[in-house]
N, C-alpha and C positions, 0 to 999 in steps of 0.2 A: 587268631582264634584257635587254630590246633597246632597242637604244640609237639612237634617231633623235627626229628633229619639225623642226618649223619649219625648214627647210634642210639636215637631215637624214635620211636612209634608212633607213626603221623593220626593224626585222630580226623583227618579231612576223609571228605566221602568223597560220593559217584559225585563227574560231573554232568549233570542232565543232558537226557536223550535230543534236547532240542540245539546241542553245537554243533557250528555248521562244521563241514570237512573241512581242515588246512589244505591250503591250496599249495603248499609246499613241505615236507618234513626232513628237519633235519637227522632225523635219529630212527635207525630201523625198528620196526615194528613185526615180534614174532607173530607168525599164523600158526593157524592149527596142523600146518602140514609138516613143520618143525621135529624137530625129536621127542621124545618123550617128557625131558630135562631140556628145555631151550636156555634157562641161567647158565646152568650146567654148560652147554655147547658153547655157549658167547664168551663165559671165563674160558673155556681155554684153547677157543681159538682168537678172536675179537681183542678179548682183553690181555692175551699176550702169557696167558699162565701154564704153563705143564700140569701143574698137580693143582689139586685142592687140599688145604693141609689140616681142614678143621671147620667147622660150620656149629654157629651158637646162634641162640633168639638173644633179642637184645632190644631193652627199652620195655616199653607198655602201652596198650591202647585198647579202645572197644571198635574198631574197623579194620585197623590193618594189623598182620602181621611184620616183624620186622628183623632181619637178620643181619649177620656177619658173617663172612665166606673169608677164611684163608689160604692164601693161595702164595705161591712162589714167586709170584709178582706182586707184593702186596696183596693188603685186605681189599673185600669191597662191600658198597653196603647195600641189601635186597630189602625190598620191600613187596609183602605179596598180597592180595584179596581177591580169595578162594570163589566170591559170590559175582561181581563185576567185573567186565570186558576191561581193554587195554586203554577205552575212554577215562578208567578212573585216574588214568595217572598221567594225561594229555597234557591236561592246562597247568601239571606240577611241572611236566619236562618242558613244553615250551617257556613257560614264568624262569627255570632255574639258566635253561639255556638263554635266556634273554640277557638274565642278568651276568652271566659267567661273561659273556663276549663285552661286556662293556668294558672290562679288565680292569675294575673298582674295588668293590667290594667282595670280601670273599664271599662265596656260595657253596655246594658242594658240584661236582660236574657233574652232571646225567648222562650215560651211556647207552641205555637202553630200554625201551619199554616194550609191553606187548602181551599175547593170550596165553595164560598155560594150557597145556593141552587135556589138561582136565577139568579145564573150569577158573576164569577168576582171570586175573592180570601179577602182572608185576613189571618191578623198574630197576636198574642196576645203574648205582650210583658211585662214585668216589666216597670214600670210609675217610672221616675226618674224626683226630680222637680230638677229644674237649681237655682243654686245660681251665684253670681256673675264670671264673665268672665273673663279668662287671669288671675287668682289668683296665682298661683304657674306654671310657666313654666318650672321651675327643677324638678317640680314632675313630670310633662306631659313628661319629656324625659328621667328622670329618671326610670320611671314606663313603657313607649313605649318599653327602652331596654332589659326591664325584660321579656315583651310579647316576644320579638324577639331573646332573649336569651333560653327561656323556650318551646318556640312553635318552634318544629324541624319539618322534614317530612322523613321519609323512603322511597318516593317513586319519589322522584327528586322535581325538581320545577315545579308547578304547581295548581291543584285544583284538588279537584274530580268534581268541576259542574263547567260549562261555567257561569258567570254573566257578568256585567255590569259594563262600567266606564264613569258616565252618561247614555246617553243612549246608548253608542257603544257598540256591544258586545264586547266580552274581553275573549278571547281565555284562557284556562288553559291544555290544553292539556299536559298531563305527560311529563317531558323531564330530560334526566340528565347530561345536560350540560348546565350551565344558559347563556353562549354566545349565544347558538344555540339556546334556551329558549327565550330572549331579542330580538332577531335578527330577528325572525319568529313571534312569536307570539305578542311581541307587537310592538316596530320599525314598522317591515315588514307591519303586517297588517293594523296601521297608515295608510302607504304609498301608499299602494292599495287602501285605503277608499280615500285616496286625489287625487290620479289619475281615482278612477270610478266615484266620485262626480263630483271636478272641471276639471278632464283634465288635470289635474296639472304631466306631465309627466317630468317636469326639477326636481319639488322635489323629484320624485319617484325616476330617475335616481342617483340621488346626496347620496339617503339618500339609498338607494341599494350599492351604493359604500364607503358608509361608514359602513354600516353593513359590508361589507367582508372586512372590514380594522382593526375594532374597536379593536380584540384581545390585540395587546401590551397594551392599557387602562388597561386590569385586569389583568398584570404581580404583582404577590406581593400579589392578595387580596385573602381572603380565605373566595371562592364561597361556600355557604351551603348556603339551604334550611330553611330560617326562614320565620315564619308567621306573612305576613304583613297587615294591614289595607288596603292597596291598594289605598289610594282616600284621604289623608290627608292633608284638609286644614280645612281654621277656622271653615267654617259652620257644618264643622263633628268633632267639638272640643268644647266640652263645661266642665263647673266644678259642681260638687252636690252642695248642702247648706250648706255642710261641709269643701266643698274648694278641694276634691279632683278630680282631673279630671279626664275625660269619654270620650271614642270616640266613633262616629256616624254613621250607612250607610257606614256599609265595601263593597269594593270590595276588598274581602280577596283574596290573593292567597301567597302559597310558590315561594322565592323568596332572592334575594341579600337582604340584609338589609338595603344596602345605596339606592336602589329605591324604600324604603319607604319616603324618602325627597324630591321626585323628584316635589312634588307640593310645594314645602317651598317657591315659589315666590309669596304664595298668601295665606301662612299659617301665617305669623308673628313668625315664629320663632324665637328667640333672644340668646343671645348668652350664657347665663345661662341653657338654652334648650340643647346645642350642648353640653354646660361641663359637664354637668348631665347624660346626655345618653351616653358620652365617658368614663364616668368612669366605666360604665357596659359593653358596648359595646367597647372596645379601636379600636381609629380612625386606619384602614388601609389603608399600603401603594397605594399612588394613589387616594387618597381619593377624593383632590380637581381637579383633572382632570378629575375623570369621575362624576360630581356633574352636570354639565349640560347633559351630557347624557342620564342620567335618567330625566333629567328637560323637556329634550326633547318629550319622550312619551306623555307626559300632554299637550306639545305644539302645538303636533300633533292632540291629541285630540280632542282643544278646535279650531284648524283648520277647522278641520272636521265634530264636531259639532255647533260649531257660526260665521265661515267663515274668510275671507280671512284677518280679524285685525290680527288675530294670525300669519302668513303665514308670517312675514319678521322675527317673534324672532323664529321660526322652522327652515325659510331656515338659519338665522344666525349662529345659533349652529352648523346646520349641516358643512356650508362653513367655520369655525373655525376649525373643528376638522380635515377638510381633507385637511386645512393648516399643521398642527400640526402633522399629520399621514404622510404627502407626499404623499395625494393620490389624 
């Protein structure tokens, strides 16, 4: 949904007041008793730099600021929001670092997050330049199925932090049934964001009675907990200047695999994409029945976030499936 990273201007928000504390972190967190300049202090002690040799805005956005810091050790790349604590940038660095340690896909690495001391947060990242786009999309899905092959969870689907998809919040609450997972947490909560916004109680009802139908859909598939990007379409897709490609601005959470596709109507995926990730990943039964399902959440989203355009290919899906269901 938002579309920035590595040189780019993330357009993701706060994530809500209601995540619980990580019970562990890996990546320090400045306080306000820090320097005046805590980026400033991290590059060059932390990050290993004597000088700064240059600093530019870089990218565009309507939330965050986004920089480039040159330094004697390499660039790196900042991201800052002047109005929100160091929660805004929680569920990016836990999502980036989840996926960095699977040692799959590229990511950017996250080094650091935390408060300015005037207000606001930011994150210090690894500076990735882009080279040309859409170069290899057997790699892009060859490499996605390793992520999601490699990145398990022991503790069901879910997250350990609530973030974002765009700007909704985006539930991760532990669960170890990914129907009851699916059905609650993202479905479900769509569906109350469309009926407390618009009013919209015929989609609420419709798509309430497709959650207590959906089951027979995942006869055959074998539900585990892999970690997904969350948010993948083109603008959180890009390739290095080596041709390998990188993803962007996770909303990470564990989850089915096949609702990491569920943005594919606005990803470009192609069909070299699907043969490449199915030879790592083998396609499971049911595969193409429940493809708009999961296409569904996104359409829900983007309902709820930029209004009623989305609202005929949401109710559509829903009114197909409870053809198809008898319900």
């Amino acid at each position: 949904m938002a579309a920035a990273a590595a040189g780019l201007l993330s357009l993701s928000t706060a994530i809500p007041s209601l995540s619980p504390p990580l019970p562990r972190l890996r990546f320090p967190v400045a306080t306000m008793t820090m320097s005046e300049d805590p980026i400033r202090e991290w590059i060059l002690s932390e990050g290993k730099a004597t000088a700064i040799t240059g600093t530019r805005s870089v990218g565009g956005g309507c939330i965050n600021r986004a920089y480039r810091y040159d330094t004697d050790a390499g660039p790196f790349f900042i991201k800052t929001n002047r109005s929100i604590g160091p929660e805004m940038f929680e569920g990016e660095v836990l999502g980036l670092s989840a996926m960095y340690e699977t040692g799959t896909i590229r990511v950017p690495q996250p080094f650091k997050y935390g408060a300015l001391p005037s207000g606001g947060s930011y994150i210090i990242m690894e500076f990735i330049e882009f080279g040309a786009s859409r170069r290899d999309q057997a790699a892009l899905g060859r490499k996605l199925a390793e992520m999601h092959r490699a990145g398990k969870s022991t503790k069901g689907f879910g997250f350990d932090v609530e973030n974002t998809i765009g700007s909704t919040p985006q539930i991760n609450t532990w669960t170890s049934d990914w129907i009851e997972f699916y059905g609650v947490h993202r479905l479900g909560y769509q569906l109350k964001l469309a009926r407390q916004q618009f009013g919209d109680s015929l989609i609420y009802e419709k798509g309430q009675r497709l959650i207590k139908n959906m089951a027979p859909l995942f006869n055959g598939a074998v539900l585990e907990p892999c970690l997904l990007h969350g948010d993948l379409w083109s603008g959180n897709i890009s390739y290095d200047k080596n041709g390998e490609p990188l993803i962007l601005d996770p909303a990470c959470y564990y989850g089915h695999n096949e609702a990491e596709f569920g943005m594919s109507w606005c990803a470009g995926f192609v069909g070299s994409f699907y043969d490449a990730y199915f030879e790592v990943m083998p396609k499971q039964t049911g595969w193409e029945e429940r493809r708009d399902l999961y296409m569904l959440y996104h359409y829900l989203n983007h309902y709820n976030l930029f209004g009623s355009g989305y609202r005929p290919s949401a109710m559509g899906i829903i009114d197909d499936y409870l053809r198809m269901l008898g319900a």
